[in-house]
FITI-966140 format. One record per residue: residue in three letters; x, y, z of N, C-alpha, C in turn. Coordinates in steps of 0.05 Angstrom, whole numbers, padded with zeros to 5 digits, always signed. Each point is the difference from the previous one (the first is absolute). Layout:
<rs>
AlaXYZXYZXYZ;...
</rs>
This chain:
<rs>
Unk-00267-01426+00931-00029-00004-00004-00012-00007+00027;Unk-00018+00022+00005-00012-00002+00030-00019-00037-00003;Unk-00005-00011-00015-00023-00022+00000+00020-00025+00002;Unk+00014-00002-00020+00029-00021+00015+00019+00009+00024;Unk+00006+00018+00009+00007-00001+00027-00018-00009+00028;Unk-00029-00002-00017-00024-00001+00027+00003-00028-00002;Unk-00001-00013-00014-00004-00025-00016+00026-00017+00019;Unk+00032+00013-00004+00010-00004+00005+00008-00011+00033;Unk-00009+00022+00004-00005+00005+00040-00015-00014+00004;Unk-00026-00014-00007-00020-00015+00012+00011-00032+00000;Unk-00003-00009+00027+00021-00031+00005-00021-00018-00017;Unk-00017-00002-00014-00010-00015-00011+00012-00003-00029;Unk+00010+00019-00009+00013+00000-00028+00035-00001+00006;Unk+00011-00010+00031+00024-00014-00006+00006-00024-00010;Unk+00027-00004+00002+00013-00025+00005-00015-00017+00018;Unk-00012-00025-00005+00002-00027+00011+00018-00007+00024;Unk-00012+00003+00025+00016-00009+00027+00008-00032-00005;Unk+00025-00002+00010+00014-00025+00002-00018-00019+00018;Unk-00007+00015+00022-00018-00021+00012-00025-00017-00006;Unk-00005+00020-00026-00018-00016-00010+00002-00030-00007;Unk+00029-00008-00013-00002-00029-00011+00007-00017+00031;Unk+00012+00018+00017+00003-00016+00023-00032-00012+00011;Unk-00021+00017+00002-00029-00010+00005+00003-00016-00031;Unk-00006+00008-00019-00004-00023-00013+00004-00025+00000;Unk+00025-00007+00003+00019-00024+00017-00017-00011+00022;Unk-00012+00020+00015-00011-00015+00027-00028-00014-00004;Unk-00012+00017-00022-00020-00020-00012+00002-00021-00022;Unk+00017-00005+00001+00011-00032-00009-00009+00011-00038;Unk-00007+00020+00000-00004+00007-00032+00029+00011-00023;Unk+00014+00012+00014+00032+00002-00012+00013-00025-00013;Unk-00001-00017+00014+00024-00022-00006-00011-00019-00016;Unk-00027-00004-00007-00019-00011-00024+00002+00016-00019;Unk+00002+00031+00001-00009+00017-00031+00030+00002-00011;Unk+00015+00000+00019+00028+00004-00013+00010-00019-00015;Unk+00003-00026+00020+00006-00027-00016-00016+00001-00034;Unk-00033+00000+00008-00011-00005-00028+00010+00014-00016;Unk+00001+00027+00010+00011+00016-00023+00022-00004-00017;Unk+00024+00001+00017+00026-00012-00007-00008-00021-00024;Unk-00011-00019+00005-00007-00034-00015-00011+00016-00036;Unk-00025+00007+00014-00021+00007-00018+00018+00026-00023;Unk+00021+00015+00008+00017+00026-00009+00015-00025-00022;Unk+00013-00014+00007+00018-00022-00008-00013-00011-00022;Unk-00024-00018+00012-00014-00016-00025-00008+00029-00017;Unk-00013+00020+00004-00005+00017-00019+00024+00006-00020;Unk+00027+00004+00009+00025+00010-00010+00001-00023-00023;Unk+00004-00031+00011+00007-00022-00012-00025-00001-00025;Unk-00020+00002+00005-00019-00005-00023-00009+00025-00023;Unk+00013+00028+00007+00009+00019-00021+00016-00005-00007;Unk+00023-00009+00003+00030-00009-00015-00003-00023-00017;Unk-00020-00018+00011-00007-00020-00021-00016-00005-00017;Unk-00019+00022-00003-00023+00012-00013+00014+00020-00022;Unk+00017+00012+00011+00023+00021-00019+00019-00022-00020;Unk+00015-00026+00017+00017-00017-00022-00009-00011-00016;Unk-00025-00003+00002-00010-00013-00018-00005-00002-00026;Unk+00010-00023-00018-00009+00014-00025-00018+00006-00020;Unk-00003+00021-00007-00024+00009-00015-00013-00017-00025;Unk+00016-00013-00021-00012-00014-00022-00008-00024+00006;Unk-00008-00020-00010-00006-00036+00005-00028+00006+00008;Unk-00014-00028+00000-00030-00009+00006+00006+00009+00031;Unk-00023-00004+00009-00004+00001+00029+00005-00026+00008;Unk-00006-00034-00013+00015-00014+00008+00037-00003+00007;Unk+00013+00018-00021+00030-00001+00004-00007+00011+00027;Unk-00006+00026-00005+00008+00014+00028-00006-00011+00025;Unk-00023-00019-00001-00006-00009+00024+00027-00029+00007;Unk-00004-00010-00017+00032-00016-00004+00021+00013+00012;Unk+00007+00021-00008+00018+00016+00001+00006+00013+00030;Unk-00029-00002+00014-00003+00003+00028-00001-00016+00022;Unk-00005-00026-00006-00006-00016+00014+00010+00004+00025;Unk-00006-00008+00027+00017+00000+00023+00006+00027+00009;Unk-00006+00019-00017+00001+00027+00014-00027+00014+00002;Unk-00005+00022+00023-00014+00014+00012+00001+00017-00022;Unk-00034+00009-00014+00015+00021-00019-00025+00012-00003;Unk-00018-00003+00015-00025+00018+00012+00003+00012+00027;Unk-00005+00021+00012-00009+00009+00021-00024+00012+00000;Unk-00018-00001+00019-00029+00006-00005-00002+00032+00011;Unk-00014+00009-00024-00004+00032-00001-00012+00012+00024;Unk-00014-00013+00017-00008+00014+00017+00013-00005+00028;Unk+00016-00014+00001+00023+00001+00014+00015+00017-00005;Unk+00010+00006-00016+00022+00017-00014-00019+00032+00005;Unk-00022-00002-00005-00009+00032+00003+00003+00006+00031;Unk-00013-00031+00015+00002+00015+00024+00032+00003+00018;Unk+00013-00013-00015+00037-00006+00016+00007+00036-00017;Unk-00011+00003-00020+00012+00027-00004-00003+00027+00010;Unk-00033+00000+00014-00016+00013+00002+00009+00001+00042;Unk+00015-00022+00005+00008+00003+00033+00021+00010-00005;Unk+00018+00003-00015+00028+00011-00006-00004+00023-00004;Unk-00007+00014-00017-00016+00034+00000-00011+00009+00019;Unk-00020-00019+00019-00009+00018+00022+00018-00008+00021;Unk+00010-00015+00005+00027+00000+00019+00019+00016-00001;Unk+00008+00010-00025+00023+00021-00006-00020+00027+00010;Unk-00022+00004-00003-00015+00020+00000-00010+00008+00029;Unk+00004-00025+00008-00010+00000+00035+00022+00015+00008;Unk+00026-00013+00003+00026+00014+00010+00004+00023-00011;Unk-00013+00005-00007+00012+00033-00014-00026+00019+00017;Unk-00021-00011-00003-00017+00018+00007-00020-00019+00023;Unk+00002+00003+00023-00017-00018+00023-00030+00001-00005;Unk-00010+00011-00014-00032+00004+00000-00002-00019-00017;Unk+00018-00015-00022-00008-00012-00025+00004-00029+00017;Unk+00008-00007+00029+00000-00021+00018-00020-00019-00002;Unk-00016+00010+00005-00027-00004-00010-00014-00020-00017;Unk+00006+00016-00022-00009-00017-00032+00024-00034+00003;Unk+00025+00009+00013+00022-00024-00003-00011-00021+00015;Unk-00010+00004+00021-00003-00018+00025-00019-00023-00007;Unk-00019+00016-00022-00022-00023-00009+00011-00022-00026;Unk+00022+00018-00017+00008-00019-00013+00021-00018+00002;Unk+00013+00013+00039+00022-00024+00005-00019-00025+00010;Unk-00020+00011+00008-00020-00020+00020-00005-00032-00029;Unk-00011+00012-00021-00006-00010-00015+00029-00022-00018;Unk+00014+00019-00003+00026-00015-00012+00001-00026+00022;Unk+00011+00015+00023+00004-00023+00023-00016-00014+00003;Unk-00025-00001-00007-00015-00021+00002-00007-00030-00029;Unk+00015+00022-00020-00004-00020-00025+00025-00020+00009;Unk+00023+00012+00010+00028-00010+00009-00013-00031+00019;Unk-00008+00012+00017-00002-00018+00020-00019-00031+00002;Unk-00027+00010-00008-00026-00007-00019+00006-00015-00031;Unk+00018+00009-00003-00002-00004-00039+00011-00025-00004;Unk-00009-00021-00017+00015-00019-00011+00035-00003-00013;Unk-00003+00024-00022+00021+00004-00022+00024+00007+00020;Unk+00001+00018+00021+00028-00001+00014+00005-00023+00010;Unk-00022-00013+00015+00010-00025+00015+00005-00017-00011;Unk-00015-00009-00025+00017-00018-00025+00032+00008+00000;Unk+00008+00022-00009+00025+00007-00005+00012-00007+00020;Unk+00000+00011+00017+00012-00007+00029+00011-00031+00013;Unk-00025-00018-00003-00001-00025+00004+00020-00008-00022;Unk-00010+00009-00026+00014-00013-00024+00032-00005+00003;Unk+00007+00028+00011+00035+00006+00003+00013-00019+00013;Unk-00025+00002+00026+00010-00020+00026-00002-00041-00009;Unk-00008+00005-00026+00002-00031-00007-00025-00007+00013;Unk-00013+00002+00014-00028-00008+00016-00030+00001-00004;Unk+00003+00006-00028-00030+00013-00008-00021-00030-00004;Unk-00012-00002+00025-00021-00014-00017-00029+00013+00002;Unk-00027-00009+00003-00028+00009+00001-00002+00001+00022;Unk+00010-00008+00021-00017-00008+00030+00021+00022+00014;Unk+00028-00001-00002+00020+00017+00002-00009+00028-00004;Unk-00006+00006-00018-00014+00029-00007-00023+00000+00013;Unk-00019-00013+00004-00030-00001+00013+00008+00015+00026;Unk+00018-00014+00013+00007-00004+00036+00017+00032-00009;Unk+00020+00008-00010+00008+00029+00011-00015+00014-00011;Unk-00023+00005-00023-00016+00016+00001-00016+00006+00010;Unk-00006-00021+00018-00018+00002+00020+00012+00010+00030;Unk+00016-00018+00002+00012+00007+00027+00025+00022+00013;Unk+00006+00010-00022+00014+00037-00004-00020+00018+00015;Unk-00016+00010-00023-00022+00011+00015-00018+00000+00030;Unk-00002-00029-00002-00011-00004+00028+00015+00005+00022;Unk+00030-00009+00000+00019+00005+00010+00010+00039+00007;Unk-00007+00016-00016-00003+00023+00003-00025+00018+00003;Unk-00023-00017+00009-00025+00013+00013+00011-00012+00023;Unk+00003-00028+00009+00012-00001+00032+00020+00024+00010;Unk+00016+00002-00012+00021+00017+00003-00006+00027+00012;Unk-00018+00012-00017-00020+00020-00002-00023+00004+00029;Unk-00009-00025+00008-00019+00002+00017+00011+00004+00035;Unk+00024-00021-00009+00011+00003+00013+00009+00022+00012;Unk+00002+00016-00025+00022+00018+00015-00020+00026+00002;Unk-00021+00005-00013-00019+00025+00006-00030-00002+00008;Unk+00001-00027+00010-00022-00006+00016-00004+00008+00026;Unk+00018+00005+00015-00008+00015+00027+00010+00023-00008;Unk+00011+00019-00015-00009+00035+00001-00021-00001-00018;Unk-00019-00015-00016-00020+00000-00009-00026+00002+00012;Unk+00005-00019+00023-00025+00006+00024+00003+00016+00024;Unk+00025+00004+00003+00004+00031+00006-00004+00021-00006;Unk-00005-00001-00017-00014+00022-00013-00029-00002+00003;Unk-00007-00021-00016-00039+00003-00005-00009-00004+00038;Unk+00019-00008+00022-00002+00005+00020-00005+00025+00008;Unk+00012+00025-00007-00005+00028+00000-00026+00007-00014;Unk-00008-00010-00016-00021+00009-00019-00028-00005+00019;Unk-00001+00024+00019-00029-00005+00004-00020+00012-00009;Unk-00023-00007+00002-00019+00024-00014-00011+00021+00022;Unk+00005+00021-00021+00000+00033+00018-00041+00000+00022;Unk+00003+00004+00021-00020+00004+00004-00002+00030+00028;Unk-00014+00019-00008-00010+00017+00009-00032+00003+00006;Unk+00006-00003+00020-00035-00001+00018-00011+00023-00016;Unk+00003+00027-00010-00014+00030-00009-00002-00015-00029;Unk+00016-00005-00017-00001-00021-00027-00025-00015-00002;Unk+00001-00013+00020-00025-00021+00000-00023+00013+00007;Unk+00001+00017+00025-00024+00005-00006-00013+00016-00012;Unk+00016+00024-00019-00008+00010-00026-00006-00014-00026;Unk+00011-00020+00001-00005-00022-00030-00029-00014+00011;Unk-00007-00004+00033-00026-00013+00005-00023+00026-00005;Unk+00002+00027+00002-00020+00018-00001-00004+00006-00025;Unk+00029-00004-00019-00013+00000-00027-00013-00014-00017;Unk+00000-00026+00009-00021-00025-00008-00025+00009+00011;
</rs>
């Protein structure tokens, strides 16, 4: 079929370059979406399996009895969007144009990860360390800690750049735009 071989040949409808996650990596955005993911894949796994054992007859008091101490909600729109980066991630690597659509929802994952309460509870929790002020200080200071990181590191090819950015001027320009006023 002449329309999938064109399709085929055009580098926009390959494979996903490796180097891609290597830049990703360099913008400090990889190693946040992955971790969350990993976490967020897990708690999703753990709270279908316990949503599945559960048993079906008794009041909703037994059952909540019956639950106590376990995780046995995960919030739906977490779950749409942890599902919804897994599809376009598989979909990115297959096809580089779909890069794209992924990048905004690793941006976003990685940012509930990093930003979000519910992992850093967990996190803290494991580590035996969870208190209010404990969580305050790394939710705050993660982030901030990775805009320094950030400024650091793309603040001078940033104004290297807008350094190049001059505005175009042609003496014949100007004085055609003044005769047409």
């Amino acid at each position: 079929d002449f329309d999938a071989s064109l399709y085929l040949c055009e580098e926009a409808f390959g494979l996903l370059p490796f180097d891609t996650l290597e830049r990703l990596a360099g913008t400090l955005l990889l190693y946040p979406y992955i971790l969350t993911l990993l976490l967020l894949s897990g708690m999703l796994t753990v709270a279908a399996l316990q949503n599945l054992s559960r048993p079906k007859g008794g009041s909703a008091e037994e059952r909540k009895g019956a639950g106590e101490g376990r995780v046995v909600a995960f919030r739906p729109d977490v779950a749409y969007n942890l599902l919804h980066t897994l599809f376009y991630g598989l979909l990115a690597f297959s096809t580089m144009r779909m890069k794209y659509i992924w990048t905004g929802h690793m941006c976003a994952v990685a940012a509930y990860g990093v930003c979000g309460t519910e992992l850093w509870i967990l996190l803290l929790s494991t580590l035996r360390c969870n208190t209010k002020v404990l969580l305050r200080l790394v939710r705050y200071a993660v982030p901030l800690a990775m805009i320094g990181c950030l400024y650091y590191k793309f603040w001078p090819k940033l104004m290297e750049e807008l350094s190049e950015l001059r505005e175009f001027y042609d003496p014949d320009t100007v004085e055609l735009m003044t005769w047409i006023r």
